[in-house]
ZAMAR-264487 format. One record per residue (C-alpha): residue in three letters; x, y, z. Coordinates in steps of 0.02 Angstrom, whole numbers, padded with zeros to 5 digits, always signed. Example, Ala and Ser with C-alpha at 12.3 -4.5 7.8 and 13.67 -1.06 7.14 Angstrom:
2
Ala+00615-00225+00390Ser+00684-00053+00357
REM end
This chain:
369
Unk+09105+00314-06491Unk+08972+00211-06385Unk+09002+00031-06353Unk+08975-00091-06477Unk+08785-00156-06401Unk+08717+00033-06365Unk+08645+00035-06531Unk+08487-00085-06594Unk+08513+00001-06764Unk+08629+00118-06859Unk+08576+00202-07013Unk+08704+00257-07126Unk+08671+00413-07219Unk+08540+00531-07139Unk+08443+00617-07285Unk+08272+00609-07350Unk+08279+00418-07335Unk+08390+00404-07184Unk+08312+00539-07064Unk+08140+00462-07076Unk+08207+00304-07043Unk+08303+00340-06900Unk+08149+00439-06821Unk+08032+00311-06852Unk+08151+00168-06776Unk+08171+00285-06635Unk+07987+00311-06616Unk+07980+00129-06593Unk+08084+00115-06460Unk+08256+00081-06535Unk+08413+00104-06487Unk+08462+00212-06648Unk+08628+00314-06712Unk+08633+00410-06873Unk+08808+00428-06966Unk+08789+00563-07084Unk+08958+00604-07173Unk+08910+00777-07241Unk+08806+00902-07144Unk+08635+00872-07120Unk+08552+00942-07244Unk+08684+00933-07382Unk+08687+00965-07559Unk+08781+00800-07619Unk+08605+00692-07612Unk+08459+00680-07698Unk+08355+00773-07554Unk+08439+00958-07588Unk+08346+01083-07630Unk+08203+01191-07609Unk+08057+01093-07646Unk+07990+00918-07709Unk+07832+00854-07779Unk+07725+00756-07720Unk+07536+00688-07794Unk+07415+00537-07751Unk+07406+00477-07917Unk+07572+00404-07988Unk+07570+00357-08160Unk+07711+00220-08132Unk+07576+00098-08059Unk+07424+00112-07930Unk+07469+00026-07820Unk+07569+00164-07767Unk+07415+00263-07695Unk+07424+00178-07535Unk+07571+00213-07490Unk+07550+00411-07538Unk+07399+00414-07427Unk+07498+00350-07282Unk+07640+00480-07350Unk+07524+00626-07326Unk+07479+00583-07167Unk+07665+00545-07091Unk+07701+00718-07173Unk+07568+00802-07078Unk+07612+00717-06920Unk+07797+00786-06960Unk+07743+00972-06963Unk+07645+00945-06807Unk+07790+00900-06714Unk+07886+01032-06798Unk+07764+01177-06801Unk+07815+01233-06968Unk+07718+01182-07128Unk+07838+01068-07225Unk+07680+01009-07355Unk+07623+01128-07477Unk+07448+01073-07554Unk+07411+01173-07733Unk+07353+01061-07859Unk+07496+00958-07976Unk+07476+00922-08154Unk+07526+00766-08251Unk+07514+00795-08430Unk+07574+00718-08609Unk+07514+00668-08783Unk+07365+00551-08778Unk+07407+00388-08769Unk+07571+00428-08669Unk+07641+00332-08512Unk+07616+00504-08410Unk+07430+00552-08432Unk+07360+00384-08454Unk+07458+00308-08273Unk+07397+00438-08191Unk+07211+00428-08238Unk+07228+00241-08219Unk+07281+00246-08043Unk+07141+00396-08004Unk+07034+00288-08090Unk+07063+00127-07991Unk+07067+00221-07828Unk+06936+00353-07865Unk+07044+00497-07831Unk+06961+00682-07868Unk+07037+00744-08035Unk+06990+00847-08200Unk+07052+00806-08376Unk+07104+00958-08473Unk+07147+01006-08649Unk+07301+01091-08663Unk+07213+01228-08713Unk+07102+01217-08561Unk+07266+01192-08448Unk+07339+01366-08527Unk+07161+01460-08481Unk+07154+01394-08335Unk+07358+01420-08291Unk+07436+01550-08405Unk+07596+01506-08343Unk+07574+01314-08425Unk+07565+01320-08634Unk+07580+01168-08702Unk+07525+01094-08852Unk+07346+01098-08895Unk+07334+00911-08905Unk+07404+00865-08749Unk+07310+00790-08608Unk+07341+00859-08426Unk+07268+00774-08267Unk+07256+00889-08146Unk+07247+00823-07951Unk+07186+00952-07809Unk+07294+00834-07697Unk+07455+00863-07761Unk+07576+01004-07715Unk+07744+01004-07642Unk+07873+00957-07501Unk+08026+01075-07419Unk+08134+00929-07428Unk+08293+01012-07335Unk+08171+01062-07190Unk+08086+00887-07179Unk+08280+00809-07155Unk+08288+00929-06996Unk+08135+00928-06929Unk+08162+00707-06945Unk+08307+00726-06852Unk+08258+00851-06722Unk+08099+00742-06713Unk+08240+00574-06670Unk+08342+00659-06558Unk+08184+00720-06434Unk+08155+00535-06446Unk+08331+00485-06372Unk+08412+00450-06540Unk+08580+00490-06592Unk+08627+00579-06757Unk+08798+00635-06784Unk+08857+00726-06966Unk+09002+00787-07045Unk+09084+00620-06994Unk+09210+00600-07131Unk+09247+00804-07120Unk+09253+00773-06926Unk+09356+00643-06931Unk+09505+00745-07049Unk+09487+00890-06945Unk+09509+00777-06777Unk+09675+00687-06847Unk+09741+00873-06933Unk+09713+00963-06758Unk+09765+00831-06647Unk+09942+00819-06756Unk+09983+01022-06795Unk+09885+01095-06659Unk+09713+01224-06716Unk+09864+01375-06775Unk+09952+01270-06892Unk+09806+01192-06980Unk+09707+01293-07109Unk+09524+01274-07192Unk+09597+01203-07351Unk+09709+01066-07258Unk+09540+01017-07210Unk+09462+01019-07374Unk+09599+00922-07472Unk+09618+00798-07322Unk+09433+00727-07387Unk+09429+00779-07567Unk+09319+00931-07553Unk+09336+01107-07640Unk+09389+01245-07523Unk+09244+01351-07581Unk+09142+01202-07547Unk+09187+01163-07386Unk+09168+01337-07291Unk+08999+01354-07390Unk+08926+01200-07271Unk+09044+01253-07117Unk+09000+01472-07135Unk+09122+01466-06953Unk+09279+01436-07007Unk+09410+01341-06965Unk+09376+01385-06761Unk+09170+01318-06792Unk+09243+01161-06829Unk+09385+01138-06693Unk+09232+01183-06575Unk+09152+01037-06653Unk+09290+00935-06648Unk+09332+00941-06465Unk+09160+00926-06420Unk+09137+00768-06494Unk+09287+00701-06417Unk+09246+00752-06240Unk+09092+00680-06266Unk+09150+00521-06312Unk+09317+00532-06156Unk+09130+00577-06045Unk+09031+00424-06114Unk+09187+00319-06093Unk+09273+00368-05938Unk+09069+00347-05854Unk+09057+00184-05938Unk+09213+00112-05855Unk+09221+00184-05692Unk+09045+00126-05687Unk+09096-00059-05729Unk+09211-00064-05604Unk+09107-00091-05455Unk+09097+00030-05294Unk+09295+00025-05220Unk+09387+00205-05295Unk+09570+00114-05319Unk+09475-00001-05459Unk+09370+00137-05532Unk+09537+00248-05564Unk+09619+00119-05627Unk+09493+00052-05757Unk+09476+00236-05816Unk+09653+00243-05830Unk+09643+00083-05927Unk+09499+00181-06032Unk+09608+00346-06063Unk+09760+00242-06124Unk+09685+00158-06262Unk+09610+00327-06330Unk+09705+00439-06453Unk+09765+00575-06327Unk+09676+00740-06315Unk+09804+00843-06263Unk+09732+00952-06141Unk+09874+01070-06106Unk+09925+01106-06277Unk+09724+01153-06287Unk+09714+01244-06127Unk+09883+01357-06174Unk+09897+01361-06361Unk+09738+01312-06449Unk+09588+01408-06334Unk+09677+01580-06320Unk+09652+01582-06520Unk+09489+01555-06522Unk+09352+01707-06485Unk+09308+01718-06304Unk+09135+01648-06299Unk+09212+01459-06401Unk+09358+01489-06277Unk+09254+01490-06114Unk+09111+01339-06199Unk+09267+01233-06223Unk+09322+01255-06042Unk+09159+01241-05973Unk+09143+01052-06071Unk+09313+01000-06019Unk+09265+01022-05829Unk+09123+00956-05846Unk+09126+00810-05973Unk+09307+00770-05939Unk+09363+00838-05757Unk+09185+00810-05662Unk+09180+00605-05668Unk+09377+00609-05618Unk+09354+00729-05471Unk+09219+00637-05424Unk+09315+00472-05384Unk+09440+00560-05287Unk+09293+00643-05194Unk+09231+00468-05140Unk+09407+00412-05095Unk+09432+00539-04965Unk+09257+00620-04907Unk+09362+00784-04826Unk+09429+00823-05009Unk+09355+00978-05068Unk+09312+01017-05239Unk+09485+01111-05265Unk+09591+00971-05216Unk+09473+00842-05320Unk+09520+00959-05463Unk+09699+00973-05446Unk+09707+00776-05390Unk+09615+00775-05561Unk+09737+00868-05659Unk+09889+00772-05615Unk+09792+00582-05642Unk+09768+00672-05826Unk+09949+00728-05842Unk+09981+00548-05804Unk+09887+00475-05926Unk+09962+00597-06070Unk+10131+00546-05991Unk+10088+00352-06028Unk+10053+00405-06217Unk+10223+00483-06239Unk+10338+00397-06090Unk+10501+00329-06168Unk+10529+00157-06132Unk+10697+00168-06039Unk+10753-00010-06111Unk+10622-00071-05994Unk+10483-00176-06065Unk+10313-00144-05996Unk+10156-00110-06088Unk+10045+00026-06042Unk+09938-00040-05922Unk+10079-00082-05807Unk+10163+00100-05837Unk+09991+00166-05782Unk+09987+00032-05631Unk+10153+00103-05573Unk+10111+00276-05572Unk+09942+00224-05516Unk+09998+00131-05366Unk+10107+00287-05304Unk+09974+00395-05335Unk+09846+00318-05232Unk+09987+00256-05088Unk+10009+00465-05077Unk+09821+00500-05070Unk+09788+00360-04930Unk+09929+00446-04826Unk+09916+00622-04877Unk+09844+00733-04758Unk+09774+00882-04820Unk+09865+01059-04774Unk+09804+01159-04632Unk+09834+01336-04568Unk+09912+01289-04388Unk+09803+01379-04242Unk+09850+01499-04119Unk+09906+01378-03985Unk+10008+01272-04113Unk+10090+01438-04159Unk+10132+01484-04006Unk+10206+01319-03932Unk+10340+01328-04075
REM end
């Protein structure tokens, strides 16, 4: 996760209330992350569903008008940006007996804001729309403003909206975070979809409804978000550590150590050759670049005649001994981790000064011997 002062805000909960906020925060040039702990959208809110209504005049009090005018036009900024219509206008009705709460707020509030309307009978109202047949002494306000809202498609198009603006939003945290602990302890072959599901209360059915790939769509997701928080990290402190290479290995060896381990090689030769080719070859792509590139590139800068293969495997074996400090026995020795990772730091980078790399000898050099 990002350092404690990335963030000017964090908005907990991204649905119909959360997304807009986050977007509009963004749009103001915050700093913004959105923790959403089901997917985005989700049916465990009160924003689920196909549609929602939505009218000028609200019979709870006028002073609500205002704000609905401003309303409608945030919503048709929205659809701008998302080139989809996401407001429906057809007309709403707000009907009761005469007298009631219903009919009479709503013509109050048209009344104090003069809002286009029509008064019907409900006889009128059943003339006019067959489908309606209420009562013939109710009263029905009818509003050419109102109409409706796609309330699951105004959550995405908010957060697709935040993130072109530099937001974060991340969702399924709580799932994420069960699925992260079960694969990191039993591997991605001894955990199962319903491990997964009881781990954070849901029903099975429930939870491969939201996540339609399986058990492999969420390892995917899983590992992603951890190399992209080991990326954000491991840039973060070999950044901090000023320009020499000796300091900027060690402080992301300081980095790595404190970090639940990812265990590359049991994902590299057990977990990836169970997943389908295409999530195989995405995951390896991210680990060399999110994980492997910023590494590599330190040992490039340490000695300028290393090429790219040598960064790598120079790479590879500063990672083994990082998952070594994790699960090192003590020996009856007491040292913390940071001096276990100076030790094997300090004859690591005593080898790389002297090390020369391996040449091919030439034709004279194989002749004089």
């Amino acid at each position: 996760m990002a350092t404690a002062d990335r963030f000017d805000t964090i908005v907990i909960g991204v649905g119909g209330m959360g997304s807009a906020t986050v977007y509009h925060l963004a749009r103001r040039g915050r700093r913004v992350l959105g923790l959403e702990r089901y997917d985005i959208p989700h049916d465990r809110g009160s924003s689920h569903g196909l549609t929602r209504i939505i009218r000028l005049a609200y019979y709870e009090h006028p002073s609500y008008v205002p704000l609905l005018r401003r309303a409608y036009e945030l919503w048709r900024e929205l659809q701008d940006l998302a080139g989809e219509q996401l407001l429906h206008v057809t007309g709403s009705i707000d009907a009761g007996p005469p007298g009631g709460g219903v009919f009479e707020g709503s013509l109050l509030s048209c009344h104090v804001h003069n809002l286009p309307h029509q008064v019907l009978t409900g006889a009128e109202l059943s003339r006019r729309f067959p489908g309606y047949r209420l009562p013939a002494d109710t009263l029905a306000l009818f509003q050419p403003h109102g109409g409706f809202l796609l309330p699951e498609r105004c959550i995405v198009a908010y957060v697709q909206a935040a993130h072109a603006l530099g937001a974060e939003v991340h969702a399924r945290e709580r799932v994420l975070d069960a699925a992260e602990k079960l694969f990191s302890g039993r591997g991605y072959a001894a955990v199962t979809l319903r491990d997964i599901a009881q781990a954070v209360g849901l029903n099975h059915a429930s939870l491969y409804h939201h996540v339609p790939g399986g058990k492999e769509e969420l390892y995917v997701e899983v590992m992603e978000r951890g190399l992209k928080r080991h990326h954000d990290g491991l840039e973060s402190a070999i950044a901090g550590a000023g320009d020499d290479w000796r300091a900027q290995l060690r402080a992301a060896a300081y980095w790595l150590i404190e970090q639940p381990p990812l265990d590359i090689t049991r994902m590299r030769l057990s977990d990836m050759p169970a997943l389908s080719q295409a999530n195989a070859e995405r995951l390896n792509r991210e680990v060399y670049e999110l994980l492997l590139a910023p590494i590599a590139r330190v040992f490039h800068r340490a000695r300028k005649e290393t090429d790219q293969a040598t960064a790598m495997l120079l790479t590879g074996m500063f990672l083994f001994m990082v998952e070594g400090v994790h699960s090192a026995p003590p020996f009856g020795v007491p040292m913390t981790r940071r001096q276990m990772a100076d030790m094997m730091l300090d004859v690591m980078v005593n080898g790389l000064v002297s090390w020369k790399p391996h040449r091919e000898p030439d034709e004279d050099e194989r002749r004089a011997r």
